[in-house]
C-alpha positions in Angstrom: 5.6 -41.1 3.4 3.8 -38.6 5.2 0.5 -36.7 3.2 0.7 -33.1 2.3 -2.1 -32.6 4.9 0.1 -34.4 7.3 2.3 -32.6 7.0 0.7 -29.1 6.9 -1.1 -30.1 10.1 2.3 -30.8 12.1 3.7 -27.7 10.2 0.7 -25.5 11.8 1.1 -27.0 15.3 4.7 -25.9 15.0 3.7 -22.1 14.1 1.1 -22.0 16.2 3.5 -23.0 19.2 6.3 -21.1 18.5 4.1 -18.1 17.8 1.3 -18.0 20.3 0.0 -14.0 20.4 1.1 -13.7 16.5 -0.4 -16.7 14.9 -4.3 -17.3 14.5 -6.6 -19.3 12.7 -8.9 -18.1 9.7 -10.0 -21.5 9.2 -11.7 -23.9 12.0 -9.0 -24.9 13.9 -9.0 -29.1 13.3 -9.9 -30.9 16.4 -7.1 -32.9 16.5 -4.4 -31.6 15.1 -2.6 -34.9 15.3 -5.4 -36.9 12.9 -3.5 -37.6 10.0 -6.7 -37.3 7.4 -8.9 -34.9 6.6 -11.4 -34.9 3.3 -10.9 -31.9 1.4 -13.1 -30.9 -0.7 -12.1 -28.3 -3.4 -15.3 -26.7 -3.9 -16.6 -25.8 -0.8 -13.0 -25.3 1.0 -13.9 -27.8 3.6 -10.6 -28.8 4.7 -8.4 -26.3 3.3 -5.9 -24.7 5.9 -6.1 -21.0 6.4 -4.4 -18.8 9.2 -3.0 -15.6 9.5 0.6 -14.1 11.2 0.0 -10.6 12.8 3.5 -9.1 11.8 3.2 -5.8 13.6 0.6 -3.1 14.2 0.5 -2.4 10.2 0.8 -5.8 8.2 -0.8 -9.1 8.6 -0.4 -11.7 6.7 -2.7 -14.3 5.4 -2.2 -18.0 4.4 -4.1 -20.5 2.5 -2.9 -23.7 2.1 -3.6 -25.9 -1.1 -4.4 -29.3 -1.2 -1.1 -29.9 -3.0 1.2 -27.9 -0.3 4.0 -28.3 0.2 4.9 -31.4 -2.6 3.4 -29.8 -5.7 2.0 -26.6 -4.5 2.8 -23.2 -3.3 1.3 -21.5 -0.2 -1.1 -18.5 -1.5 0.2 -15.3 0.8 -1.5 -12.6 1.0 -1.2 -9.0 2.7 -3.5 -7.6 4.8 -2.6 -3.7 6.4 -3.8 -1.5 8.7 -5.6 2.1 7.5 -2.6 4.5 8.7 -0.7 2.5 5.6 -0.5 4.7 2.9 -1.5 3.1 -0.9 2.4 3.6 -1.7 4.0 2.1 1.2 0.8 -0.8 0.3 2.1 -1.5 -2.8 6.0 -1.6 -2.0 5.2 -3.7 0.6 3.5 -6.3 -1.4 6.0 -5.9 -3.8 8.2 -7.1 -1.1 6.2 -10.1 0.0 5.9 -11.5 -3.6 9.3 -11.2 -4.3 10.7 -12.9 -1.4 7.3 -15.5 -1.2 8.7 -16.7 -4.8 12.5 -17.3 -3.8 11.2 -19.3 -0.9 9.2 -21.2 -2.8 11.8 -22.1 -5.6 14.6 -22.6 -3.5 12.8 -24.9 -1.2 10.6 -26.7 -3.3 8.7 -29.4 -1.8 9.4 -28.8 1.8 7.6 -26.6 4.4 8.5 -23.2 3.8 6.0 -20.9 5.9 8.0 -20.1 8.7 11.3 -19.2 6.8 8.7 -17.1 4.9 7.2 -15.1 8.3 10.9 -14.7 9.6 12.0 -13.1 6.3 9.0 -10.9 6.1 9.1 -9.5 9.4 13.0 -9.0 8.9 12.0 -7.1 5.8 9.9 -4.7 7.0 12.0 -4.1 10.3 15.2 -3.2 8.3 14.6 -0.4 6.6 18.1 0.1 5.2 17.9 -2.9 2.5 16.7 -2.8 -0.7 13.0 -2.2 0.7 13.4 1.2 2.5 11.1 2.4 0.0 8.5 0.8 2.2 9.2 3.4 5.3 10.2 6.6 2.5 6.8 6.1 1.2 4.5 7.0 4.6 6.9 10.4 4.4 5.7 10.9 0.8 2.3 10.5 1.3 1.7 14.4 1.2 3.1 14.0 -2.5 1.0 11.3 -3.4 -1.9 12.8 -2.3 -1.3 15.8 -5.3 -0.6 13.2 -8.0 -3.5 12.0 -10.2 -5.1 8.5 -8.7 -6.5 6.2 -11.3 -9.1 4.5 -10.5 -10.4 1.1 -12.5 -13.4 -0.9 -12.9 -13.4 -4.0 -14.0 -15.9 -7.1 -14.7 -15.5 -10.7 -13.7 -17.1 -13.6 -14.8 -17.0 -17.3 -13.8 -18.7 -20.4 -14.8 -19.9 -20.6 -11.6 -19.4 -19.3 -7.9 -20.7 -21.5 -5.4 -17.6 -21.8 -2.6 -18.5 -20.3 0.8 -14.7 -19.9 1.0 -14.3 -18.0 -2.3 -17.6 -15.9 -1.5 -16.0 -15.4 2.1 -12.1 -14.3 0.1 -14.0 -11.8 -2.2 -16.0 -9.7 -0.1 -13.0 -10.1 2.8 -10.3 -8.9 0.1 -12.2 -5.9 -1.8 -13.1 -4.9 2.2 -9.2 -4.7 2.5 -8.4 -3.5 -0.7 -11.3 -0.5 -0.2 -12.8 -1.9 -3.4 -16.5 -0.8 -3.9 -19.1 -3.3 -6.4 -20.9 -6.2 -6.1 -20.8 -10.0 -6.0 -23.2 -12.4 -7.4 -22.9 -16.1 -6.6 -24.8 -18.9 -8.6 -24.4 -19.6 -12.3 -22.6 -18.2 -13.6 -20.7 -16.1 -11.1 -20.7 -12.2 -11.4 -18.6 -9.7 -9.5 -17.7 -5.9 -10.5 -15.3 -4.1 -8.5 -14.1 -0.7 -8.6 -10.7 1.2 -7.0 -7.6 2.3 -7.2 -5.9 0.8 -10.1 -3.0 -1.2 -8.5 -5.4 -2.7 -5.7 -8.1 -3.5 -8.2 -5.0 -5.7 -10.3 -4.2 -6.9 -6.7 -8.2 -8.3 -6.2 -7.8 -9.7 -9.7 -4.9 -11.4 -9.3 -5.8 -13.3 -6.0 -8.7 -14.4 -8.0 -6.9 -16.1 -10.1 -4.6 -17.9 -7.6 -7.7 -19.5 -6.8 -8.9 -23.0 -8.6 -11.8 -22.0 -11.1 -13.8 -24.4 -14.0 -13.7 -20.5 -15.6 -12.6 -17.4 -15.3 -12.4 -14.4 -17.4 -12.4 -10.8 -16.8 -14.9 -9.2 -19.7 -14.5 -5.6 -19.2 -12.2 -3.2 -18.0 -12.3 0.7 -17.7 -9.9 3.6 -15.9 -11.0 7.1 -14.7 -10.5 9.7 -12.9 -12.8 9.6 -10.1 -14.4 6.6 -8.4 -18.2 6.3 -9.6 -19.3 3.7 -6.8 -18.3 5.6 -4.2 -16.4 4.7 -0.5 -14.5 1.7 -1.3 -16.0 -0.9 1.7 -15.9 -3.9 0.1 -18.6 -5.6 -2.3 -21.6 -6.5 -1.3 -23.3 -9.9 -2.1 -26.7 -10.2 -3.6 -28.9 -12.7 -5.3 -29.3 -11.8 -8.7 -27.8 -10.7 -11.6 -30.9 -7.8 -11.5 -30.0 -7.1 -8.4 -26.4 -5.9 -9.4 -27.5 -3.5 -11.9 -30.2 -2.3 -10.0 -26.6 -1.2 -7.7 -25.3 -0.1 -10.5 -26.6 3.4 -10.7 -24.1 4.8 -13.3 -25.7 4.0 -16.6 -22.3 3.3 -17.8 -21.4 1.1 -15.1 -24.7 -0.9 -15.5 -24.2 -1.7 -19.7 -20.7 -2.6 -18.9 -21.7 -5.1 -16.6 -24.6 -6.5 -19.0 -22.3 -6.7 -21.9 -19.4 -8.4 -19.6 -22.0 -11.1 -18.5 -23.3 -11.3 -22.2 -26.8 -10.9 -21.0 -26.9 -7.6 -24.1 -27.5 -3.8 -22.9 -30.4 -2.9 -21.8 -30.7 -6.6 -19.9 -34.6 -6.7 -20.3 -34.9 -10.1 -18.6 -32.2 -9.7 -16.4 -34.6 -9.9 -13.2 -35.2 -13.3 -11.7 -31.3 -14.5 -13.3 
């Protein structure tokens, strides 16, 4: 019986056949796509599949396949979109994705599921008179949104460690799409705080923990009004735990962050950690 890499590789030759100016890889593109073995290695994401589907000028998608895929595991799909996409029609359209991302995966179950997953995305988001025409009605109702109140969340992560180029590369490539604003810290442990709107911060979250972790836990959280970071341009990665609440110019930002990573407010030896 063929391996799950196996069979990811001949699935990927497939797509990338079938789909020449839509389909490109995130990962490096295997050498020979017709070697049956590769050494993965969970930690650093050597080996792990990754590629993304250009769907049309607005939305992209993004696809990382797990050692387990397609036998035990799900593909992780994720939504990437273009700045004229409003955060309503954003949100629907992930909506969308997820929705029809788990049916696939249910009613197919151990087989290779990726391109009945493209087709029925791009048929989605082409027929705007199903259940998803919320996805076009919300670009017209931008003007509206713009008036209503935007709630905007912080929130502080901690893991045991955070060591994976891949995971590093995923978090400062997600909050850049998500126009999250903060700061990573790899090493041990692992500290990031992020800051946005409120339904793309859960978004950032929540592909965190599609990911394979020792730990994970998410040690404070707090809403607003206004944004205190600033531009939302994606984190940006820096040595030290000091280093973050030295970028953390809002006091209350900074003791957040101190009491999240346990390290006590006022973080007197913080420098150097």
């Amino acid at each position: 019986m063929a391996s799950d890499h196996s069979r990811q590789l001949s699935e990927l030759t497939l797509l990338e056949t079938m789909y020449p100016e839509e389909f490109r890889w995130k990962s490096q593109r295997p050498d020979d796509l017709d070697t049956d073995e590769q050494s993965i290695d969970e930690e650093t994401g050597n080996g792990v599949l990754e590629f993304g589907f250009v769907a049309n000028s607005s939305y992209n998608l993004e696809f990382t396949l797990p050692s387990g895929y397609p036998s035990t595991s799900r593909p992780a799909v994720y939504l990437t979109c273009g700045d004229t996409v409003d955060t309503r029609a954003r949100k629907e359209t992930r909506s969308v994705l997820a929705t029809l991302v788990n049916e696939i995966c249910e009613d197919g179950a151990g087989n290779e599921v990726l391109d009945i997953i493209i087709q029925r995305f791009v048929d989605e988001i082409a027929t705007p008179n199903t259940h998803d025409s919320s996805i076009t009605m919300a670009a017209q109702e931008a003007s509206t949104q713009r008036d209503q109140a935007v709630i905007y969340k912080r929130v502080v992560i901690w893991s045991h460690h955070l060591l994976s180029t891949a995971k590093r590369k995923d978090i400062i490539s997600w909050s850049a799409e998500l126009r999250l604003a903060g700061f990573s810290r790899p090493g041990y442990p692992g500290g990031i705080f992020v800051e946005g709107e409120e339904g793309d911060v859960d978004e950032f979250v929540s592909r965190l923990k599609g990911l394979k972790w020792q730990a994970l836990q998410i040690r404070g959280v707090e809403v607003g009004k206004e944004r205190v970071l600033g531009e939302g341009r994606g984190v940006t990665e820096v040595g030290g735990l000091g280093e973050v609440v030295d970028g953390l110019k809002d006091e209350g930002c900074r003791n957040m962050f101190l009491d999240g990573m346990r390290i006590g407010v006022g973080g007197s030896n913080i420098h150097g950690i």
